[in-house]
N, C-alpha and C positions, 0 to 999 in steps of 0.2 A: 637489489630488489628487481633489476630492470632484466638484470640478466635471469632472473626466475620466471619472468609475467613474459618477457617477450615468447619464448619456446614454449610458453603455454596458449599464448593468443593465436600461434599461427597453427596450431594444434585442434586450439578449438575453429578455424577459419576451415581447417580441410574439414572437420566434422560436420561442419555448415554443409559446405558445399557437396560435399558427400549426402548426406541425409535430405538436402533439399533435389538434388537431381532422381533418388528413388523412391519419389513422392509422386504420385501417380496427378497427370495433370487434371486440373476440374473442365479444360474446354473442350474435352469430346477428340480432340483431334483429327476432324474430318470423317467422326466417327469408329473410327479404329478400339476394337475390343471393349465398347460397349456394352455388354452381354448382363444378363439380372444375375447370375453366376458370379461374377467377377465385380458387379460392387456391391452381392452383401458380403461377398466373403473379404473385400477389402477394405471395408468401412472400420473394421478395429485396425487394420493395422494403420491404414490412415490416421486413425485419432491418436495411435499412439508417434507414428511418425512426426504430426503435428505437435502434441506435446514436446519432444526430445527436440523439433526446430528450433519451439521458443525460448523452451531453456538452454539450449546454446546459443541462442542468438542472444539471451539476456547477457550470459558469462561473457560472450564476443565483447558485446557495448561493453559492460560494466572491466575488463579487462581491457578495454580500450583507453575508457578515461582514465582510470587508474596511471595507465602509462603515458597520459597526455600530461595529465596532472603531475607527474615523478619527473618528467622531462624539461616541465617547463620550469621547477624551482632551480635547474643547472644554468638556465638561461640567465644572463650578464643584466643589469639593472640601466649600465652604462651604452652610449650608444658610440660605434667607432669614429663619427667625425666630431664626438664631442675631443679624441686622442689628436684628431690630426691638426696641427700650428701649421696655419697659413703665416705661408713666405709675400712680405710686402715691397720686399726689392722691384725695382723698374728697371731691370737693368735689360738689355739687350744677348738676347744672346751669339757667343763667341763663333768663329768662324773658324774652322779647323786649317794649320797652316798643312800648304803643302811642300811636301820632301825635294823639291827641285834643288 
């Protein structure tokens, strides 16, 4: 399952980010192409723009949890220093002879 949702979330990630950078910005930009020309004749593609955002942004999240959720029932119950047996020797350690 992980391997069908992963190649489709990153799929719909570029679609995101695709569709949101030719979304025409609302702050004017210092002005630049302002014109009553160019937003009534952009105002439907805008609203359709928006739309197709949110529903891939919906499919993004909802394709997110989905694989948060599948990934964490792999996750081990146990914790690793519950495995690890402490050594309670005192002993000193050894000194390496040397080859003389």
């Amino acid at each position: 399952m992980e391997t069908f949702l992963i190649p489709i979330n990153i799929i719909l990630a570029v679609l995101l980010i695709i569709v949101v950078l030719l979304q025409k910005s609302e702050g004017g930009a210092l002005g630049i192409g302002n014109s009553q020309e160019s937003f009534i004749s952009s105002r439907t593609a805008g609203n359709f723009l928006t739309k197709i955002t949110s529903i891939l942004a919906t499919l993004f999240i909802l394709t997110s949890l989905i694989l948060t959720i599948i990934s964490n029932k792999n996750v081990p119950t146990t914790s690793i220093l519950d495995t690890v047996e402490e050594k309670n020797e005192q002993s000193l350690p050894e000194i390496p002879k040397s080859n003389d």
